[in-house]
GUPADREN-148859 format. One line per 2 residues: number of its first residue (from 1); their letters; for each residue x, y negated, z negated of N, C-alpha, C. Coordinates in pm, 1 decimal. Atoms other than C-alpha are relative to their C-alpha. Layout:
N
NUM> A> X:Y:Z:X:Y:Z:X:Y:Z | ...
REM end
This chain:
231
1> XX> 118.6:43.5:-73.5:947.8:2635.2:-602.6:42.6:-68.7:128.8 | -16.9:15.2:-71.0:948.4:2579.6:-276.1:-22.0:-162.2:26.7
3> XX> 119.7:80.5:-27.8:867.6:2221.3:-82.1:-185.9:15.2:-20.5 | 172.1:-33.1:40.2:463.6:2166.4:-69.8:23.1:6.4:75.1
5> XX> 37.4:-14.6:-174.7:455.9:2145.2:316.1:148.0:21.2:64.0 | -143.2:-12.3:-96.7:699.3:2196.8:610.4:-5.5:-128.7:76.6
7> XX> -74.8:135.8:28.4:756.7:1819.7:646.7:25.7:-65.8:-60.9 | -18.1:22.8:135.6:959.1:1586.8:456.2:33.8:-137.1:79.9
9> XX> -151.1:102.2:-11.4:1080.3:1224.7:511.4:54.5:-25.2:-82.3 | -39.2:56.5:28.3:1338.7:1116.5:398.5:106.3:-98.5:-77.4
11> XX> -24.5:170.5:-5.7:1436.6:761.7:232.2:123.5:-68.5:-80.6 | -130.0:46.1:78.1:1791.0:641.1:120.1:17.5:-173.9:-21.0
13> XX> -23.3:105.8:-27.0:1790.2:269.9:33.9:61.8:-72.6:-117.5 | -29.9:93.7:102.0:1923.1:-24.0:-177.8:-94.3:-88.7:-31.3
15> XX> 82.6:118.9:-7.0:1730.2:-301.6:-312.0:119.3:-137.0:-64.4 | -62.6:103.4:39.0:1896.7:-645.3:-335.9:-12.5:-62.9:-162.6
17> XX> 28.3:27.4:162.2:1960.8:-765.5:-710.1:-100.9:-64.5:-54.3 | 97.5:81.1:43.4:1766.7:-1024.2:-734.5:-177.6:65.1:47.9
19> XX> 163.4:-46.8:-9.4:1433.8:-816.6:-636.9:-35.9:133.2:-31.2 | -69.1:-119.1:20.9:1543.4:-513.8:-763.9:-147.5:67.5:-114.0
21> XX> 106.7:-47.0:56.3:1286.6:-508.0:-1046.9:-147.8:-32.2:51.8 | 103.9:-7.5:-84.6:1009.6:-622.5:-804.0:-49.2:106.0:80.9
23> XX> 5.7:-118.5:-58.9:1082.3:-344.2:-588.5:-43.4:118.2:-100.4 | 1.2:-106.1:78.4:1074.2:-69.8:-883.3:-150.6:-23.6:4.0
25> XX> 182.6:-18.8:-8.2:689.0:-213.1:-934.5:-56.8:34.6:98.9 | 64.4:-2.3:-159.7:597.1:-223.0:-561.3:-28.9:161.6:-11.8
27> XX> -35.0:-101.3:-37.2:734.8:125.2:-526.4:-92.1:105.5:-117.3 | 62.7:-101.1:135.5:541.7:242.5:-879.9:-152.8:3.5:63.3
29> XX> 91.6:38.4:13.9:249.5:82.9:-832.3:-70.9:29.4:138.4 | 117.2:46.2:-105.9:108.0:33.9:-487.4:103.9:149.2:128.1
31> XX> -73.7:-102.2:-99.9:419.8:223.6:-243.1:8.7:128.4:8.9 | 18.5:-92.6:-3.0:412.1:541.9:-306.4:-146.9:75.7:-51.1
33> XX> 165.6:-65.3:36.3:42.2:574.4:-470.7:-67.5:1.9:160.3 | 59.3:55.7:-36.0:-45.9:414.2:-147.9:50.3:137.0:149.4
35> XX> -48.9:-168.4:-112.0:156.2:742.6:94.2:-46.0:92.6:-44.7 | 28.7:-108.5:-11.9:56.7:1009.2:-69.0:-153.9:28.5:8.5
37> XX> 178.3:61.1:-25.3:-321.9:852.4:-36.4:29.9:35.4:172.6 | -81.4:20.8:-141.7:-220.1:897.9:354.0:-109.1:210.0:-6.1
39> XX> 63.9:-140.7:-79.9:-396.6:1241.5:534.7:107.4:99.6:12.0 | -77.9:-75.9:-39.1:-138.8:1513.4:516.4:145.8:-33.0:-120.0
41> XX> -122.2:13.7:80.2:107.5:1381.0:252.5:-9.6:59.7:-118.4 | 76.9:-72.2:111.6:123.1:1562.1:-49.5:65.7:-55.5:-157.4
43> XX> -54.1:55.0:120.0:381.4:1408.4:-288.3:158.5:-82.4:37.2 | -114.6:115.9:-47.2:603.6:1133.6:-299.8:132.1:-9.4:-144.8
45> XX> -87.7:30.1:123.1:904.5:1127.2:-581.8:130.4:-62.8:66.4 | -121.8:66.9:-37.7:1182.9:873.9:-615.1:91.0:44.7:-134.2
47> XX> -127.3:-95.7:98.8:1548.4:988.7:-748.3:73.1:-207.4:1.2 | -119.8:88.3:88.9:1817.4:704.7:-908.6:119.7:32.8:19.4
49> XX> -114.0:-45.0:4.1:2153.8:729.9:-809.8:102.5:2.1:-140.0 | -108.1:-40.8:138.5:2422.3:887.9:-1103.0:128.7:-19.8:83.8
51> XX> -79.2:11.9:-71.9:2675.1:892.2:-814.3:-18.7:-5.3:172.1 | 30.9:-24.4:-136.2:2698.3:799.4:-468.2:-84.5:-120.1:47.9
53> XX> 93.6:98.6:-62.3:2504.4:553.9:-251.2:-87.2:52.1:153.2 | 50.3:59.8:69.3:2258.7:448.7:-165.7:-48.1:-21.8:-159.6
55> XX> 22.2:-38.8:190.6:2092.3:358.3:-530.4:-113.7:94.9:0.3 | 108.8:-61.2:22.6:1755.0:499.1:-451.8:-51.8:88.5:94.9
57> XX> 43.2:-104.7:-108.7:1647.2:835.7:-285.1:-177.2:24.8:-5.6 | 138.5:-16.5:49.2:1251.0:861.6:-201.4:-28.5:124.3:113.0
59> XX> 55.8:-121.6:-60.3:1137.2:1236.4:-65.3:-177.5:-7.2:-24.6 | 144.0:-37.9:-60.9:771.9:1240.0:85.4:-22.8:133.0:18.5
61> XX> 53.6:-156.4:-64.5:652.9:1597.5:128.9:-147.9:-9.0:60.8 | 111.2:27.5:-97.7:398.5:1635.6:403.0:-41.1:178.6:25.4
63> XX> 69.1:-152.4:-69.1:172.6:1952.9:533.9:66.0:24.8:131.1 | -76.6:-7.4:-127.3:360.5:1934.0:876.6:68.0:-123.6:74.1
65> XX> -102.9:145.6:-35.8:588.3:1712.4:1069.4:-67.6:-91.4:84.9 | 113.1:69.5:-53.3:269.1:1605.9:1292.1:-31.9:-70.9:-72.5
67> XX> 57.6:68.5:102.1:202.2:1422.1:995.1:67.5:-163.8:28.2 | -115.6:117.5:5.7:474.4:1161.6:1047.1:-10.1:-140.7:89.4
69> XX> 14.2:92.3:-89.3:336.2:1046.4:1367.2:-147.4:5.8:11.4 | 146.3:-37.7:-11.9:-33.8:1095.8:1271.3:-54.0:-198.0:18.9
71> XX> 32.0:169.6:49.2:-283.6:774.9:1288.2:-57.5:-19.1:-113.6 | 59.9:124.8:127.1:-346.5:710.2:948.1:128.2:-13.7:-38.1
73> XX> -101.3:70.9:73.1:30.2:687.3:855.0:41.7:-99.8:95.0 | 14.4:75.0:-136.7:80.0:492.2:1233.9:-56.6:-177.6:-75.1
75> XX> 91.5:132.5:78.3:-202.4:258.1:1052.5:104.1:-48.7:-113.0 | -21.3:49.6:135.0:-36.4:192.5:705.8:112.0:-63.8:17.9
77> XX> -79.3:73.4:-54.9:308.1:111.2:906.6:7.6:-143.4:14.6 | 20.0:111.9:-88.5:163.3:-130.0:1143.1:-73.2:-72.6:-67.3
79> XX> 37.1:121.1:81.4:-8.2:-308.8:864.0:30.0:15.1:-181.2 | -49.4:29.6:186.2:191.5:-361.8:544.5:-90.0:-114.8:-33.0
81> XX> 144.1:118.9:109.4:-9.9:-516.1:251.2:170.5:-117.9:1.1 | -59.8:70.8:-8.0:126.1:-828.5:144.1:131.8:-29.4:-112.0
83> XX> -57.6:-37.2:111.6:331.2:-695.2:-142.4:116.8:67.5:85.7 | -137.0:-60.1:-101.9:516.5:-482.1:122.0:102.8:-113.5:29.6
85> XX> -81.2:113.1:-124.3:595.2:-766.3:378.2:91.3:-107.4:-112.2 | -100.4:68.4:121.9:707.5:-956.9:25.3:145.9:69.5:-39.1
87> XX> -120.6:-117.5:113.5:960.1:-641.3:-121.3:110.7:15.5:180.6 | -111.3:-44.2:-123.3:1114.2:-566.2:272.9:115.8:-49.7:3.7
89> XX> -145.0:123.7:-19.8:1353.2:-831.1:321.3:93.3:38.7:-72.5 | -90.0:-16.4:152.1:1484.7:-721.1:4.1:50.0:117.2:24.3
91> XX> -36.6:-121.4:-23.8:1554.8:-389.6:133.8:132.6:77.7:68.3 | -121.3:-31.3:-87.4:1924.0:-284.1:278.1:73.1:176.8:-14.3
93> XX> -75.7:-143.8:-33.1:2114.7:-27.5:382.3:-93.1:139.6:24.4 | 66.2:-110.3:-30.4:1839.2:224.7:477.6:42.1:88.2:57.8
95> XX> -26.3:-122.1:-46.9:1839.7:530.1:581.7:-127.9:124.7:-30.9 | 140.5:-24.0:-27.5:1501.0:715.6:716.2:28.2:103.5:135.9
97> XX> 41.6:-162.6:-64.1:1462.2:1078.4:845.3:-147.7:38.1:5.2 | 122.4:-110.1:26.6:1151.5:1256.9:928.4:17.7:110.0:72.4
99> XX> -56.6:-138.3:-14.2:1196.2:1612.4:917.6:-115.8:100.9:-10.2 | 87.7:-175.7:0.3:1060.5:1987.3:953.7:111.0:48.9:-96.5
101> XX> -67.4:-110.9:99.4:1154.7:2203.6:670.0:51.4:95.6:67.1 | 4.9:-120.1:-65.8:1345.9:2474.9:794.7:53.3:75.2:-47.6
103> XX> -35.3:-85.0:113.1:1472.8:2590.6:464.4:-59.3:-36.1:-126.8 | 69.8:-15.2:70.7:1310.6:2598.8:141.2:-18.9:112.2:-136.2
105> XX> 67.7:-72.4:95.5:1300.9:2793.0:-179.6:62.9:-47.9:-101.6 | 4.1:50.8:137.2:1325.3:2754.6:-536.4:-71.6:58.8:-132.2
107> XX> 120.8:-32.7:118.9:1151.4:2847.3:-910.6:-48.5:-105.1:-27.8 | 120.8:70.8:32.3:1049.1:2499.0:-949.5:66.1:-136.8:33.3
109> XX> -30.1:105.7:-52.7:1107.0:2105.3:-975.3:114.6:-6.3:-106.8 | -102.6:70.0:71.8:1428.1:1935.5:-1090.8:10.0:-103.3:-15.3
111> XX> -18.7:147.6:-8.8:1519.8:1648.2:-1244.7:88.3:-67.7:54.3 | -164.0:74.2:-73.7:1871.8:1608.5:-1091.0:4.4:43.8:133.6
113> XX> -28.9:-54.3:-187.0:1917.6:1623.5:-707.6:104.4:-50.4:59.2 | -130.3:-16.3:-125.7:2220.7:1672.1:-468.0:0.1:-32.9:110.8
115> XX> 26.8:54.8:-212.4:2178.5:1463.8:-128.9:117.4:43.2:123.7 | -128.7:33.6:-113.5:2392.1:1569.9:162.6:-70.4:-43.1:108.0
117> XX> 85.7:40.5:-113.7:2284.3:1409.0:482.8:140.3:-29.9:63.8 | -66.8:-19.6:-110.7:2463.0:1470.0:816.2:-22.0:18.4:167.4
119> XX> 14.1:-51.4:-110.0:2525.5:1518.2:1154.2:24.7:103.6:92.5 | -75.7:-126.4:-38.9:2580.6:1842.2:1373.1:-20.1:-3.6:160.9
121> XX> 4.3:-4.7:-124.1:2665.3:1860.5:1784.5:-97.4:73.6:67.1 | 65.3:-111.7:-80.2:2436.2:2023.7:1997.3:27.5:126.6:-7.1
123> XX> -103.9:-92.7:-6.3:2688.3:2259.9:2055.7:-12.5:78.9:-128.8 | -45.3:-20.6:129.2:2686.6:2367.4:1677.7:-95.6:26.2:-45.4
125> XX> 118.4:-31.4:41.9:2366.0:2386.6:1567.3:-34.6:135.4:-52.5 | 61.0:-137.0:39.4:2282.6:2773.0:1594.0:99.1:18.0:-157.8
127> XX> -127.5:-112.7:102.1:2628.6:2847.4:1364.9:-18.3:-90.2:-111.0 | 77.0:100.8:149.9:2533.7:2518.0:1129.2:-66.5:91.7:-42.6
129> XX> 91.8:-46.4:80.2:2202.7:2693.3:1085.9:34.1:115.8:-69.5 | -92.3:-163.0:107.7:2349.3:3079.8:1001.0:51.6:-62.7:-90.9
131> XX> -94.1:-3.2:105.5:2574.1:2928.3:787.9:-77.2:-84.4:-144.3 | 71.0:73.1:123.2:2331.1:2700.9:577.8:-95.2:19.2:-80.4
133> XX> 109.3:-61.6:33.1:2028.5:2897.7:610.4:54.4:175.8:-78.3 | -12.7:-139.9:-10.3:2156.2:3250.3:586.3:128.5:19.9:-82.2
135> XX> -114.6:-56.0:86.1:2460.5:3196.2:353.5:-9.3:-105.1:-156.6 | -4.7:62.9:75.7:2495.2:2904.2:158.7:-89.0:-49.7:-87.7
137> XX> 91.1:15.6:79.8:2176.3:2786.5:38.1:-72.3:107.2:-82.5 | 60.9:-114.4:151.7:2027.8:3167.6:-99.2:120.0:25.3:-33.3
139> XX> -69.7:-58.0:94.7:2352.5:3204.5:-271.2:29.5:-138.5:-83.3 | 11.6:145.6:53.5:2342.9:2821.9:-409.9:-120.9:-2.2:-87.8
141> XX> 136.9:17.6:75.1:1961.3:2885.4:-536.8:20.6:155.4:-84.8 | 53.0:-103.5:168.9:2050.6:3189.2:-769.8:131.5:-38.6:-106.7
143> XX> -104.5:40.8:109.5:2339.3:2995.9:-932.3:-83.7:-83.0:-121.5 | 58.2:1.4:123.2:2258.6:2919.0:-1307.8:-0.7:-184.0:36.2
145> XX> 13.4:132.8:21.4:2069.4:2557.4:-1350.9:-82.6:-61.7:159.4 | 85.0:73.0:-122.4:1925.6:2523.6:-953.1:-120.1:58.7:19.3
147> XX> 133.1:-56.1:-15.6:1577.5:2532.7:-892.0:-47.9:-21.2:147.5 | 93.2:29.6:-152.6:1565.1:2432.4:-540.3:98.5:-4.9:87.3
149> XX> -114.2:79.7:-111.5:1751.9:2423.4:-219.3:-92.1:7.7:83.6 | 84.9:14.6:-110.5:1607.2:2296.0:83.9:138.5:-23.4:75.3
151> XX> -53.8:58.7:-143.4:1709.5:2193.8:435.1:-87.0:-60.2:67.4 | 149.0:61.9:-72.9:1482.7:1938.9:606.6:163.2:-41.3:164.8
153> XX> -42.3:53.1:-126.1:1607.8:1865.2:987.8:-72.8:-125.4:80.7 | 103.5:107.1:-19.1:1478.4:1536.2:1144.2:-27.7:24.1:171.2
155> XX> -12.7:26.4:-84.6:1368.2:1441.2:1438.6:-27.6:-145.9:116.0 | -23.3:173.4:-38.3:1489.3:1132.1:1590.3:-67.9:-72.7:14.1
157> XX> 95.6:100.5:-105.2:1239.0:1014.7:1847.2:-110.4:-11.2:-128.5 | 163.4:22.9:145.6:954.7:1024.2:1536.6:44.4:-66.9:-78.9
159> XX> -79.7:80.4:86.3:1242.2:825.1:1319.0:-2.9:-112.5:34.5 | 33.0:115.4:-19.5:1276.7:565.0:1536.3:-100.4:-71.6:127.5
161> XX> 119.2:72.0:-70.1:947.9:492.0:1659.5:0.5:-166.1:-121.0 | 31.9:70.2:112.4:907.2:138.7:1560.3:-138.6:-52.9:-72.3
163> XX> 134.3:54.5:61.7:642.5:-28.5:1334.8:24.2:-188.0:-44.6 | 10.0:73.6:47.8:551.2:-337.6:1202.2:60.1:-14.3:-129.4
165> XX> -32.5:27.5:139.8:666.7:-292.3:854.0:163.5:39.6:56.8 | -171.2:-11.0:-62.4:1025.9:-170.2:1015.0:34.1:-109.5:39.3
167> XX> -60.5:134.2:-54.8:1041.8:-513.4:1184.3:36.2:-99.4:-143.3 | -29.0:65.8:117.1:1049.8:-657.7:834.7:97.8:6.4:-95.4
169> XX> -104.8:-33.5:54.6:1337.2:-529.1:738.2:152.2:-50.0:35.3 | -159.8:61.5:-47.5:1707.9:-652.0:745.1:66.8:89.5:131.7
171> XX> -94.7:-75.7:-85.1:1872.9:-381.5:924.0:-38.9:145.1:26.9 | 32.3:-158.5:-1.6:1767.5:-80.3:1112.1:46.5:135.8:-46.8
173> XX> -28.9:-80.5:62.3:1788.5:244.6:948.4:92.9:99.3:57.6 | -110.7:-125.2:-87.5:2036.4:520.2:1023.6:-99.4:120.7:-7.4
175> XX> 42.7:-121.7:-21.1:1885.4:845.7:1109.8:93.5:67.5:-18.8 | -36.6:-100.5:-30.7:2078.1:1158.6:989.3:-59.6:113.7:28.8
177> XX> 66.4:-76.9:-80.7:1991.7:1450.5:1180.8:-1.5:181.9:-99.5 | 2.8:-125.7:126.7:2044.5:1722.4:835.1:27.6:-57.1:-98.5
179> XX> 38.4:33.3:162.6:1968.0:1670.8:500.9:-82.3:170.0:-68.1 | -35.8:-152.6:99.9:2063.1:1945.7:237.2:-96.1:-90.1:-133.1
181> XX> 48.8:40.3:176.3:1863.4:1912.8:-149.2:56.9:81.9:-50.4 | -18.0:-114.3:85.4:1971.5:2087.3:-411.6:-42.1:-84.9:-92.9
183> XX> 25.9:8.6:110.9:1741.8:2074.7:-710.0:45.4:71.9:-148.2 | -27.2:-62.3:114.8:1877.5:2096.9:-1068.7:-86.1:-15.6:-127.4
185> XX> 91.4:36.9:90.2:1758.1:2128.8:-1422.8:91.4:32.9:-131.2 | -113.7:0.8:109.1:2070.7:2192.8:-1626.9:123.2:-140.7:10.5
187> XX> -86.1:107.7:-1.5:2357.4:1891.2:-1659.1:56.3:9.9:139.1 | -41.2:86.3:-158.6:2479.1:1708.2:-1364.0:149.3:37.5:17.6
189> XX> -159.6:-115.0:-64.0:2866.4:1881.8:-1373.6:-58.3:127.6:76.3 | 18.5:-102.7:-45.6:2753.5:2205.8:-1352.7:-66.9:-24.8:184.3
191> XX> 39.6:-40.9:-150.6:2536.2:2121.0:-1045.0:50.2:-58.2:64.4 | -121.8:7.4:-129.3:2788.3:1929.7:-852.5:100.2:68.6:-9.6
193> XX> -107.2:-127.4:-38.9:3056.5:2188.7:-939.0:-81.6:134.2:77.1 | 56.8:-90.0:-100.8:2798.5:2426.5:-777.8:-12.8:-43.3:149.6
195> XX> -17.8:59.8:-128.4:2735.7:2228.8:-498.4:144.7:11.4:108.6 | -123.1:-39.6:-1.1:3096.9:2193.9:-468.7:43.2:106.0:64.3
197> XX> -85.2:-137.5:3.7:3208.5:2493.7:-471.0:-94.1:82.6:143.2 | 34.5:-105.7:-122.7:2946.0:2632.0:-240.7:-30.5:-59.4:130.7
199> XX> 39.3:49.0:-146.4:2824.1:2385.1:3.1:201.5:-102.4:39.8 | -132.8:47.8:-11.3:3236.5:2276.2:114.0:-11.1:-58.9:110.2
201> XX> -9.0:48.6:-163.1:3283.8:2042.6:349.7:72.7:22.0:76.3 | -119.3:-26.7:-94.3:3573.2:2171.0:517.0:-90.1:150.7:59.2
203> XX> 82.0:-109.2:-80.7:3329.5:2495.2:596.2:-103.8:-57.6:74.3 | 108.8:26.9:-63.9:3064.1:2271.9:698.4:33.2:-64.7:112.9
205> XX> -42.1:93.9:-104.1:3263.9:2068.3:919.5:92.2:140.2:127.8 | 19.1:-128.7:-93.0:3405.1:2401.3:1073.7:-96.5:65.9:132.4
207> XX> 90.8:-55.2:-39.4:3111.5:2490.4:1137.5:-119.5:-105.6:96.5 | 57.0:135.5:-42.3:3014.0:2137.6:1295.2:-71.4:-82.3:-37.8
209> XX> 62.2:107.9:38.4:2932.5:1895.1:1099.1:26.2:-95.3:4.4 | -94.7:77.2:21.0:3024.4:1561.7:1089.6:-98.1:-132.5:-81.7
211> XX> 68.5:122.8:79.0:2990.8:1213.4:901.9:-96.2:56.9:-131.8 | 96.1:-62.9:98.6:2882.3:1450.5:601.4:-2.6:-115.8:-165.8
213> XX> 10.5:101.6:87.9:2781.9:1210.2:240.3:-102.7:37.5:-92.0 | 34.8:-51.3:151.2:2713.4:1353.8:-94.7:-78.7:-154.7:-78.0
215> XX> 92.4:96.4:133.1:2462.0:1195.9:-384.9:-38.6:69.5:-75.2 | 58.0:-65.2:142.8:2392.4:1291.3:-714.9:-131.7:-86.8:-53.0
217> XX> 109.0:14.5:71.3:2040.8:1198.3:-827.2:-83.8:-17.6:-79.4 | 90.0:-50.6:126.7:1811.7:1155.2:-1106.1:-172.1:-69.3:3.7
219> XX> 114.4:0.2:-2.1:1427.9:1177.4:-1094.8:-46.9:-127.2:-58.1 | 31.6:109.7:98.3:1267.1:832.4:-1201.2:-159.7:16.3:30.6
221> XX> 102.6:18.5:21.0:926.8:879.7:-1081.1:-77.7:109.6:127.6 | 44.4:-115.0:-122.3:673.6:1151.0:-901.3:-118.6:-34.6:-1.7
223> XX> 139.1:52.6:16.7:343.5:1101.0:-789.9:-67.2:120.2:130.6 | 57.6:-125.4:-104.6:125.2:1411.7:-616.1:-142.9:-87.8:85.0
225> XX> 101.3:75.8:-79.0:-170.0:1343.6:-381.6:-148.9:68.8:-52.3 | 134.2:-89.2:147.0:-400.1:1546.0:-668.3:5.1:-143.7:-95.1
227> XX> 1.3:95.7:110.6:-316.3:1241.6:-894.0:-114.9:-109.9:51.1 | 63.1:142.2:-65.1:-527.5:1012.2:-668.2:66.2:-105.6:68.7
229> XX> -61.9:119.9:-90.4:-450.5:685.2:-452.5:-86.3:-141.5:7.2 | 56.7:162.7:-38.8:-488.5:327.8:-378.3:-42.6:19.9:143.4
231> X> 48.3:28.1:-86.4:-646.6:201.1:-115.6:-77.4:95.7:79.7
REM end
């Protein structure tokens, strides 16, 4: 199964120990019921790191990447509730993309996911894309156990526009400019020895990549924009 839309942000972060289980409620309860309630968003799920950092990965899927800089998500930014402006502080090491899909397929959802997020030169781009779109990912999505590979690409200037709820945060986010998924649904070897084996970083870096940074995944919570919303 494919994404729902052809935009995606996103969200790599930590939460500090001591607010760690504050955050998990925020994020159950009010943070993500409260995006995919949002005009154009369609589903919000957060992954658990098994390996790799950050601890917590959160993918937004949107109807288009106009979505990102629309005004009702603009609005929800520039005025965090007071549960937000409470959980931020607590928030480090981010890392915040908003992207256009520009790869995509799959038979369905997984519980285990594969993060790569990177950067590629100007220069590099077309032979990145051949090589990610047109080789590696449809021969990655018919290996036994993956149900999904994507490619979301960001784009900067819509990343770091700032907001109000961004000012509340410790430390501005990194933008990488490619972010690979690979959804699984068989054990977590198999799909990083697939990964592995097919997405290599010594081909990807060939092929211009750089500052590339693997994560292994696990689904803790999904929430569609059919389920309903706050606010």
């Amino acid at each position: 199964m494919a994404l729902a839309g052809l935009g995606a942000i996103t969200i790599w972060q930590d939460a500090r120990a001591d607010a760690r289980a504050d955050f998990l409620e925020w994020h159950n309860r009010e943070h993500i019921p409260e995006r995919v309630g949002i005009s154009g968003f369609l589903r919000g799920r957060r992954w658990m790191a098994l390996k790799g950092a950050p601890e917590f990965f959160t993918l937004y899927e949107t109807t288009e990447p106009q979505v990102h800089t629309s005004a009702g998500y603009l609005e929800r930014l520039n005025n965090p509730s007071p549960w937000t402006r409470r959980i931020a502080p607590s928030m480090e090491n981010n890392i915040r993309s908003l992207c256009r899909v520009a790869y995509s397929a799959g038979s369905g959802q997984g519980g285990l996911l594969v993060t790569l997020r990177y950067d590629v030169a100007p220069e590099s781009e077309d032979v990145q894309l051949r090589l990610v779109t047109g080789q590696m990912l449809p021969e990655l999505g018919g290996m036994p156990g993956v149900t999904g590979t994507h490619l979301c690409l960001a784009d900067k200037a819509a990343s770091f526009i700032q907001t109000e709820e961004k000012k509340s945060r410790p430390q501005r986010a990194l933008v990488p400019t490619w972010v690979i998924l690979v959804e699984g649904a068989a054990d977590s070897a198999s799909l990083v020895a697939a990964c592995g084996d097919t997405l290599r970083d010594d081909v990807l870096a060939a092929a211009g990549a750089t500052g590339i940074s693997r994560g292994l995944y696990q689904l803790q919570y999904s929430r569609s924009a059919a389920s309903g919303a706050i606010g």
